[in-house]
N, C-alpha and C positions, 0 to 999 in steps of 0.2 A: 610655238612655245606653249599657249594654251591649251593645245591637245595633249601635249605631252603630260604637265600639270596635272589637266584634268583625269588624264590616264594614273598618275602617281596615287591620287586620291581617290580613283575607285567608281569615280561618274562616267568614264568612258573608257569602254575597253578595247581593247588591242586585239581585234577580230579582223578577219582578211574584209569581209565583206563593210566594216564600217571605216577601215585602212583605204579604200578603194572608192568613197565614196567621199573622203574629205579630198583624198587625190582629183578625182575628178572636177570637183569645186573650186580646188587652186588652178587645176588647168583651165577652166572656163575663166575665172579672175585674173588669171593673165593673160590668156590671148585678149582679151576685153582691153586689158590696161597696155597691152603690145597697141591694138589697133588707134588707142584714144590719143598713147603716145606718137603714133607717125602723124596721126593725122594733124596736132597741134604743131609736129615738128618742122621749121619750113627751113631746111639747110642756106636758101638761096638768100633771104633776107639776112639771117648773120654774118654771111659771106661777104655783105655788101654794107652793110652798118659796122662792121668790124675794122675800117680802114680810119 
């Protein structure tokens, strides 16, 4: 939503190469947040505290 924003107002434009470049950013910030979330996640102890 910030990009977008800041596109509407003129600070950041809507070029392939700076499109491609915030793209890549969210993909590195979410594999990070996939990896940080498994590894906190522990299926087995809910399973067993859940009774």
């Amino acid at each position: 939503m910030a990009i977008f924003v800041a596109a509407v107002e003129g600070s950041f434009p809507f070029t392939v190469l700076n499109l491609l470049a915030v793209s890549g950013v969210v993909l590195v910030v979410d594999v990070a947040l996939f990896y940080v979330s498994r590894s906190t996640f522990s299926r087995e102890e809910i399973l067993t505290k859940w009774k």
